[in-house]
LUMDO-196343 format. One record per residue: residue number from 1; residue in three letters; chain; x negated, z negated, y negated of N, C-alpha, C in turn. Coordinates in nm, 4 decimals, decimal comma. Each point is the difference from the previous one (the first is absolute). Layout:
BEGIN
ATOM    nr   rest   kette       n_c1       n_c3       n_c2      ca_c1      ca_c3      ca_c2       c_c1       c_c3       c_c2
ATOM   NUM    Ala       A          X          Z          Y          X          Z          Y          X          Z          Y
...
//
This chain:
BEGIN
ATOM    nr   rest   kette       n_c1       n_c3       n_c2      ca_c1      ca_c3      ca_c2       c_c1       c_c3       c_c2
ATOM     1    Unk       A    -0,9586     1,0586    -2,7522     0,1122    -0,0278     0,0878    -0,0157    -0,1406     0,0557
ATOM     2    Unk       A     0,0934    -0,0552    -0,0333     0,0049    -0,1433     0,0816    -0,0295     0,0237     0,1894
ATOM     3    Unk       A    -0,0377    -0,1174     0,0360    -0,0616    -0,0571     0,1291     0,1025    -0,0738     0,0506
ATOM     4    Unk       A     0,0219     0,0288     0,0617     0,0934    -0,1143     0,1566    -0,1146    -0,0725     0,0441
ATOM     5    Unk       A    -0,0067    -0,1034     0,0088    -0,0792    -0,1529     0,0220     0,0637    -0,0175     0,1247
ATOM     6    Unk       A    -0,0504    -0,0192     0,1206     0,0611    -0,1146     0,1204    -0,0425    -0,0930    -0,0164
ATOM     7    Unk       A     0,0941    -0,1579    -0,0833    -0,0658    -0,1085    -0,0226     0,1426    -0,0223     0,0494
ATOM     8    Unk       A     0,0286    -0,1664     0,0624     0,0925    -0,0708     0,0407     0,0983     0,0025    -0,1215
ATOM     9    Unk       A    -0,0605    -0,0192    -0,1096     0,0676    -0,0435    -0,1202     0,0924     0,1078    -0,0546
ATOM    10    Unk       A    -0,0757     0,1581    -0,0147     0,0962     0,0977    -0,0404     0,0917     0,0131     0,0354
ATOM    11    Unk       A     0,0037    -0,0235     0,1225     0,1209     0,1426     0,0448     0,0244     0,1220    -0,0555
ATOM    12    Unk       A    -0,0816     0,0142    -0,0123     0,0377     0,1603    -0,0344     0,0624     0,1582     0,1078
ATOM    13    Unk       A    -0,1112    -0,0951     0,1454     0,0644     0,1105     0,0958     0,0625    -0,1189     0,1133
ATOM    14    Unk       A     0,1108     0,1410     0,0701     0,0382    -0,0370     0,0834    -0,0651    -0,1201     0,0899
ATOM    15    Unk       A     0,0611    -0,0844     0,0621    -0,0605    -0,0740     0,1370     0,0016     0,0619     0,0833
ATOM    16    Unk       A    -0,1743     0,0160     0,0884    -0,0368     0,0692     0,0953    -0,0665     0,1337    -0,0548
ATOM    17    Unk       A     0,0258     0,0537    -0,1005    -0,0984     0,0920    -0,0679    -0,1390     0,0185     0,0287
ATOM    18    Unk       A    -0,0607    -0,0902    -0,0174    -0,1124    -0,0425     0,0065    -0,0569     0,0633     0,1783
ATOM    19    Unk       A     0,0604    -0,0714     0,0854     0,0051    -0,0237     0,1333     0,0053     0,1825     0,0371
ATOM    20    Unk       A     0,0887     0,0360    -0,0659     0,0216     0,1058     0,1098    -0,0976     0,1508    -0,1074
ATOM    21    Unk       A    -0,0556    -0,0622    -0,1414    -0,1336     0,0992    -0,0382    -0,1146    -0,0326     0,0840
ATOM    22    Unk       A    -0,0711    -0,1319     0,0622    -0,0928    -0,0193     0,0901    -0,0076     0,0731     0,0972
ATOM    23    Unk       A     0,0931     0,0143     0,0766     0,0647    -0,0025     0,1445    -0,0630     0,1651    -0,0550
ATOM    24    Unk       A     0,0891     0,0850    -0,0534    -0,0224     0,1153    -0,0494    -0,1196     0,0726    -0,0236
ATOM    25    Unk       A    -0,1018    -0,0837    -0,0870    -0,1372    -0,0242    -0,0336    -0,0695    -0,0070     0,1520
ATOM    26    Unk       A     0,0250    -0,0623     0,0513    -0,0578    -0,0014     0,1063     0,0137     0,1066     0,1226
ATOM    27    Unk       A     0,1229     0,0759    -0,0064    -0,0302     0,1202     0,1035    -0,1305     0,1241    -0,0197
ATOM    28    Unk       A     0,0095    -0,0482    -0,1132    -0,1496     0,1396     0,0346    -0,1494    -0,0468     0,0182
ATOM    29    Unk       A    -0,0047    -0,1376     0,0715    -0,0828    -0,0645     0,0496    -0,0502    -0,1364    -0,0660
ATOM    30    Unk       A    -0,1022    -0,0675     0,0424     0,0281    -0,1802     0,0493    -0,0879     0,0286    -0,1747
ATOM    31    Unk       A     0,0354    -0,1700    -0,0434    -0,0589    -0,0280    -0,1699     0,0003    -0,1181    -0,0050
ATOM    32    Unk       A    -0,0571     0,0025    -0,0596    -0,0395    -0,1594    -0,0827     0,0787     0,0172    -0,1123
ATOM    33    Unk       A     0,0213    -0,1564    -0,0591     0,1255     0,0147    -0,0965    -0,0852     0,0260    -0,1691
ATOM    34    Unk       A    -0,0571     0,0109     0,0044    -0,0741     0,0496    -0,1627     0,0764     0,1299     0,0274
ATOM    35    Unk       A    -0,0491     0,1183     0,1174     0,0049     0,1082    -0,0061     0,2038     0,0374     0,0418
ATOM    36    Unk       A     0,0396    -0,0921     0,0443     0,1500    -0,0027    -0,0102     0,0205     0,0608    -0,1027
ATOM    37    Unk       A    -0,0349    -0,1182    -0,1184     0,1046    -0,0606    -0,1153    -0,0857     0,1622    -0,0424
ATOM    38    Unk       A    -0,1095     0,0250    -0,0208    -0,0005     0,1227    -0,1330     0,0513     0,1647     0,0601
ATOM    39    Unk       A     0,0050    -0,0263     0,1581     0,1214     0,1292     0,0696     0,0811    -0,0345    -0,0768
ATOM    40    Unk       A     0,1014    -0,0746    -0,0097     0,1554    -0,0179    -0,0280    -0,0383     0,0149    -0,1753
ATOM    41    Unk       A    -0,0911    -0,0257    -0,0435     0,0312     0,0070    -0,1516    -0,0842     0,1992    -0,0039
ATOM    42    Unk       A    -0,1125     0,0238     0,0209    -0,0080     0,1384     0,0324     0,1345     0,1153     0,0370
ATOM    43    Unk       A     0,0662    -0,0645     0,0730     0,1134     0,0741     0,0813     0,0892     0,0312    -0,1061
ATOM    44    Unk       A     0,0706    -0,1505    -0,0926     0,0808    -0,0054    -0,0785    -0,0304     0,0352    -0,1414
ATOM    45    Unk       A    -0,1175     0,0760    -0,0372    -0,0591     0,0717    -0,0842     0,0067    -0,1233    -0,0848
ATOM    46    Unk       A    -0,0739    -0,0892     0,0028     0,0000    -0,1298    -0,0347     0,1309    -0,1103    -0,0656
ATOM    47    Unk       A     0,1100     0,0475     0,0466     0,1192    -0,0777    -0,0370     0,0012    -0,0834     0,0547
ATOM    48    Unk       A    -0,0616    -0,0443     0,1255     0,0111    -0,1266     0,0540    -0,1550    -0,0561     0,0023
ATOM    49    Unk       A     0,0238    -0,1412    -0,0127    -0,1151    -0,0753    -0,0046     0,0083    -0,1105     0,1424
ATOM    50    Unk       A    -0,0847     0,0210     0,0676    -0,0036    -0,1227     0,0821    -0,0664    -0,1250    -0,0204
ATOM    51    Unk       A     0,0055    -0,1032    -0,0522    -0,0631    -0,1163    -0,0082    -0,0201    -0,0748     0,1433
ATOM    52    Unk       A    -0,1093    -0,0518    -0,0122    -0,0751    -0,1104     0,1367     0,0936    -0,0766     0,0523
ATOM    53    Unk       A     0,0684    -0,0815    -0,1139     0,0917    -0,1044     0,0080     0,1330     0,0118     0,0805
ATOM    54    Unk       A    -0,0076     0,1934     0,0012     0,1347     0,0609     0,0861    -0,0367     0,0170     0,1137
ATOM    55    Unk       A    -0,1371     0,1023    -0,0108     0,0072     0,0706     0,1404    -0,0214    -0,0949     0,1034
ATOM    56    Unk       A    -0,1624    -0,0759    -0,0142    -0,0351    -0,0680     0,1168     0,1582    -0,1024     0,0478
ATOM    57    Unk       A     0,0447    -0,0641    -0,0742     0,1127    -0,0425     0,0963     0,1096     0,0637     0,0954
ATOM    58    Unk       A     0,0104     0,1499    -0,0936     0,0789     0,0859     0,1032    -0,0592     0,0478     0,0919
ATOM    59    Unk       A    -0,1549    -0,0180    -0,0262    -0,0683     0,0571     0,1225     0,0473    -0,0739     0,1335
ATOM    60    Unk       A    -0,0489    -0,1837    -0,0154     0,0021    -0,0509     0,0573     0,1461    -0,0747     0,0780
ATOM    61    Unk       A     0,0866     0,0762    -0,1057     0,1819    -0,0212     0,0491    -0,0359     0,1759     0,1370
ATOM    62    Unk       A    -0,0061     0,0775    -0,0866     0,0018     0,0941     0,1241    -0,0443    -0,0014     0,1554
ATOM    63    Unk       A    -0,1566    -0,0732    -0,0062    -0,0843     0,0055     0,1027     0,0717    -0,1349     0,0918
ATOM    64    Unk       A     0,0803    -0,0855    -0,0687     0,0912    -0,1118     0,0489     0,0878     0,0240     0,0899
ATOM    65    Unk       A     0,0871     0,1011    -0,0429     0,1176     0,0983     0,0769    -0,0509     0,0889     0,0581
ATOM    66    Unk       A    -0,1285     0,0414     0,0118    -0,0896     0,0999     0,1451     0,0401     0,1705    -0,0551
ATOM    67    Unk       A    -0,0004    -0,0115    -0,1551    -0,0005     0,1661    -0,0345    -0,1168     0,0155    -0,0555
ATOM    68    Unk       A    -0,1131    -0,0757     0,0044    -0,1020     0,0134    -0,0387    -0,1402    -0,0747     0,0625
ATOM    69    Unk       A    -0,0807     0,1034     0,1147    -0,0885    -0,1102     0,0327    -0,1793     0,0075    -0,0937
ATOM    70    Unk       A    -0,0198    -0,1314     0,0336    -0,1248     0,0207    -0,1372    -0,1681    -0,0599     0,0924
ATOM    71    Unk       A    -0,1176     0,0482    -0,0525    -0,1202    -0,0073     0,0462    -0,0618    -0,0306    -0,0633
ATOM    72    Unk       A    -0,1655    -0,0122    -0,0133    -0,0659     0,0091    -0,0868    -0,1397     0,1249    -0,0015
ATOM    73    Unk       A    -0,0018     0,0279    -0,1142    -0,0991     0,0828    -0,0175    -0,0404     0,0227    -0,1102
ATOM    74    Unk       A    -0,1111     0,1402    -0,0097    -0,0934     0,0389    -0,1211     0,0459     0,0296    -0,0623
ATOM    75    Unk       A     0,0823    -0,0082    -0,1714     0,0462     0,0519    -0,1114    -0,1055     0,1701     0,0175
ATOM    76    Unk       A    -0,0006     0,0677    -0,1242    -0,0707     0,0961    -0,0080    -0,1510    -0,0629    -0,0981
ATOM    77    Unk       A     0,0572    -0,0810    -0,0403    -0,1659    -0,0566    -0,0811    -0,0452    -0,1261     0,1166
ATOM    78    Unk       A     0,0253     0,0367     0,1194    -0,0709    -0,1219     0,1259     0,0522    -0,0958    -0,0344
ATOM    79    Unk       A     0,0792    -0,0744    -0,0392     0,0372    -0,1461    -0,0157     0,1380    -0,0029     0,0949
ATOM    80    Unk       A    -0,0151    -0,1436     0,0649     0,0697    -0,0173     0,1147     0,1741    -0,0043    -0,1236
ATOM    81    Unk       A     0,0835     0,0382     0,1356     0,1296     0,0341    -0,0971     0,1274     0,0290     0,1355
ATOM    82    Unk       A     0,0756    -0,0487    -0,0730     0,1433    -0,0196     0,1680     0,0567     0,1601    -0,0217
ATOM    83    Unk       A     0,0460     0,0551     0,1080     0,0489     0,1307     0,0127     0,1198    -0,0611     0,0499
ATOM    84    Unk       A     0,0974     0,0863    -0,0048     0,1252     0,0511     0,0181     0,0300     0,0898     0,1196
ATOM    85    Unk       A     0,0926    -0,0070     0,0637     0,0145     0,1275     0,0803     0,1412    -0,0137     0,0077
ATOM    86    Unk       A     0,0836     0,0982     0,0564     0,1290    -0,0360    -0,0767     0,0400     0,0643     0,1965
ATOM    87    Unk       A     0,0977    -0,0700     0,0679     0,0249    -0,0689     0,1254     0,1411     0,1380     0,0168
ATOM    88    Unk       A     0,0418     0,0391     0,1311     0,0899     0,0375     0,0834     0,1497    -0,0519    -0,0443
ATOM    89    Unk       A    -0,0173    -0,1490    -0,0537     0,1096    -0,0493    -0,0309    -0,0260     0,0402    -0,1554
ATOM    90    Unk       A    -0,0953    -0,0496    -0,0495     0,0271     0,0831    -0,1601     0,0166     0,1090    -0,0209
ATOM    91    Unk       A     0,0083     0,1094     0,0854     0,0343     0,1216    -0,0103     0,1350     0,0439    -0,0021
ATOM    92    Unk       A     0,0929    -0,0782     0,1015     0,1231    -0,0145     0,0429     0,0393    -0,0704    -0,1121
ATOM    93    Unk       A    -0,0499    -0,1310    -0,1320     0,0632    -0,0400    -0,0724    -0,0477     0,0869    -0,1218
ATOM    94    Unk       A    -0,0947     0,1141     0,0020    -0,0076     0,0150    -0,1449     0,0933     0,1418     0,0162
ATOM    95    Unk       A     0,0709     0,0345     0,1108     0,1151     0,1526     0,0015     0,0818    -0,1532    -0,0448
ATOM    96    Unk       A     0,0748    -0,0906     0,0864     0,0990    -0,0145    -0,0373     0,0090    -0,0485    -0,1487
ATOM    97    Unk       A    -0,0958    -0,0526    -0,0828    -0,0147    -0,0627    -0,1536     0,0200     0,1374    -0,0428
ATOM    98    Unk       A    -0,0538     0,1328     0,0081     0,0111     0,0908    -0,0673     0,0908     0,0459     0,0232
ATOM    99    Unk       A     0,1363     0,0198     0,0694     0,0801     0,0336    -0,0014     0,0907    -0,1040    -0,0514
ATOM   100    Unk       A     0,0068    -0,1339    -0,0250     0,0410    -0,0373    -0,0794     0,0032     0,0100    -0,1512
ATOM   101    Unk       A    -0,1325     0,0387    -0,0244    -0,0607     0,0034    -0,1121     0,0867     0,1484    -0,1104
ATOM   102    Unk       A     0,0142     0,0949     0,1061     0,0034     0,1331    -0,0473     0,1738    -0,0356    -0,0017
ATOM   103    Unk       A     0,0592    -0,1041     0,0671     0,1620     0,0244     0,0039     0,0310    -0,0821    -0,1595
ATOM   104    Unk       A    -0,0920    -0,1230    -0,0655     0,0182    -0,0949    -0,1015    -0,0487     0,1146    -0,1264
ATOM   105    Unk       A    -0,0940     0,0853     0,0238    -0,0367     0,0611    -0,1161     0,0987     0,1135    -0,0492
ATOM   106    Unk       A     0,0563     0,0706     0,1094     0,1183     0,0357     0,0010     0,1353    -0,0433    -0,0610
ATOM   107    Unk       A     0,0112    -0,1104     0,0175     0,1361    -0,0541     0,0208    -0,0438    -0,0359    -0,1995
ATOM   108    Unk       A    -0,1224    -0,0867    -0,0378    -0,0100    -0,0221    -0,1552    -0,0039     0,1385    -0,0494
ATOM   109    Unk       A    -0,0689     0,1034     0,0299    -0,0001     0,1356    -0,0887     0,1802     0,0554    -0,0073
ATOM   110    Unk       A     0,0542    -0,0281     0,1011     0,1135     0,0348    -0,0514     0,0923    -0,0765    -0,0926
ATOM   111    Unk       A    -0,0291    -0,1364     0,0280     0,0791    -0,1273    -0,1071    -0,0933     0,0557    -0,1505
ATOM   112    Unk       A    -0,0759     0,0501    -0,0231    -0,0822     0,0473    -0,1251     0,0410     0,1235    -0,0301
ATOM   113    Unk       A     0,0497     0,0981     0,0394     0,0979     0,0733    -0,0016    -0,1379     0,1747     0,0366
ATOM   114    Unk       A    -0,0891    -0,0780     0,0847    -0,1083     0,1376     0,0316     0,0742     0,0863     0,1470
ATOM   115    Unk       A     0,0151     0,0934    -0,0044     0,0681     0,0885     0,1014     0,1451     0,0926    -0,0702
ATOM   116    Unk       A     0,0281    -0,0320    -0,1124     0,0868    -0,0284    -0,0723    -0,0042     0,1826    -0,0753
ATOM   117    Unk       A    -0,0967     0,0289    -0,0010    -0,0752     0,1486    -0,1107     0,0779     0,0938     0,1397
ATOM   118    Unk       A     0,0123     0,0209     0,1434     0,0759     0,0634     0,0622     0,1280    -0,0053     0,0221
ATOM   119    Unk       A     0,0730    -0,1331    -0,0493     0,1001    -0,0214    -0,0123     0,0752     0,0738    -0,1308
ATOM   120    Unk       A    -0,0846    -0,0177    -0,1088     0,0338     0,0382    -0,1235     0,0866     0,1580    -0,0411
ATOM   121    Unk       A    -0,1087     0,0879     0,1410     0,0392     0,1329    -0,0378     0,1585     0,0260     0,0274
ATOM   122    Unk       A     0,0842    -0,0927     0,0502     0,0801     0,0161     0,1197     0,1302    -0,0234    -0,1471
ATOM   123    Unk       A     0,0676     0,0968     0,0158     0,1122    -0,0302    -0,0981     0,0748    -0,1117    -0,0544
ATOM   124    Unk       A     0,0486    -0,0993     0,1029     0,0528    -0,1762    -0,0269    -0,1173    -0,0455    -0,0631
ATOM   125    Unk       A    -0,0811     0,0070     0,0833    -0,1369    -0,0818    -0,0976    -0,0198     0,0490    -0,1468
ATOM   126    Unk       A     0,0015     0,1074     0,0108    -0,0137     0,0481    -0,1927     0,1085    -0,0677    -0,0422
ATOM   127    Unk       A     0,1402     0,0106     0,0449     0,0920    -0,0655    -0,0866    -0,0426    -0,1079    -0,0094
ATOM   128    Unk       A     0,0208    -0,1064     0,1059    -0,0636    -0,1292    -0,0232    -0,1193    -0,0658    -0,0858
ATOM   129    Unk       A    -0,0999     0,1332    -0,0223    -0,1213    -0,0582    -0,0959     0,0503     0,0726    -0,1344
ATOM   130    Unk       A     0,1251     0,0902    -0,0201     0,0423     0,0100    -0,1284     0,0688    -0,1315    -0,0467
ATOM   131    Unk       A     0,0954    -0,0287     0,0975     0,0738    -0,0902    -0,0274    -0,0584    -0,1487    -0,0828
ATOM   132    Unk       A    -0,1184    -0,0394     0,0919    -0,0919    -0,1067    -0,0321    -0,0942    -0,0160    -0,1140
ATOM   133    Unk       A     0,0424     0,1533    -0,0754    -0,1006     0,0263    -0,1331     0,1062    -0,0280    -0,0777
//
């Protein structure tokens, strides 16, 4: 199965994608971004890939706008390593991103014609998908 890359260059996902899987990543407590990026690719049963080149800047766009405050500390193999903690205000922006999020995924599954299999059973709709054959 192909990989979604967050590189500047793809585009492959949305703008702000990125931003509001961290934010996310981060409610079930504070991380360092190695252990970010392989949550979000773990999570996404490896469909998504996070590259360095993505995260640390969104890290450092987040912790900019105060949805993310950061420290330093012990990785799990002792080596010094910046943590994450994800802020009062990032909490308040990662409901409102996700409710954006859930209204855009929505709004494309229906332009793709997904929701469409309950519509189908409904008499006009059969005509209409006879008609279209």
């Amino acid at each position: 199965m192909a990989r979604a890359k967050y590189t500047d260059k793809s585009g492959e996902m949305l703008q702000g994608t990125l931003d509001m899987l961290v934010l996310r990543t981060l409610v079930t407590g504070d991380a360092h971004g190695h252990t970010i990026a392989k949550v979000i690719e773990r999570t996404s049963e490896d469909v998504l890939e996070v590259e360095q080149g993505s995260l640390y800047p969104a890290l450092h766009r987040l912790e900019d706008r105060g949805w993310v405050s950061s420290y330093w500390g012990a990785s799990e193999n002792n080596r010094k390593a910046k943590f994450y903690r994800l802020t009062a205000a990032g909490r308040k922006q990662l409901v409102a991103e996700t409710s954006r999020w859930r209204q855009m995924a929505r709004a494309i599954g229906l332009v793709m014609g997904e929701g469409l299999a309950d519509q189908a059973k409904t008499p006009s709709a059969q005509r209409q998908n006879e008609a279209a054959e």
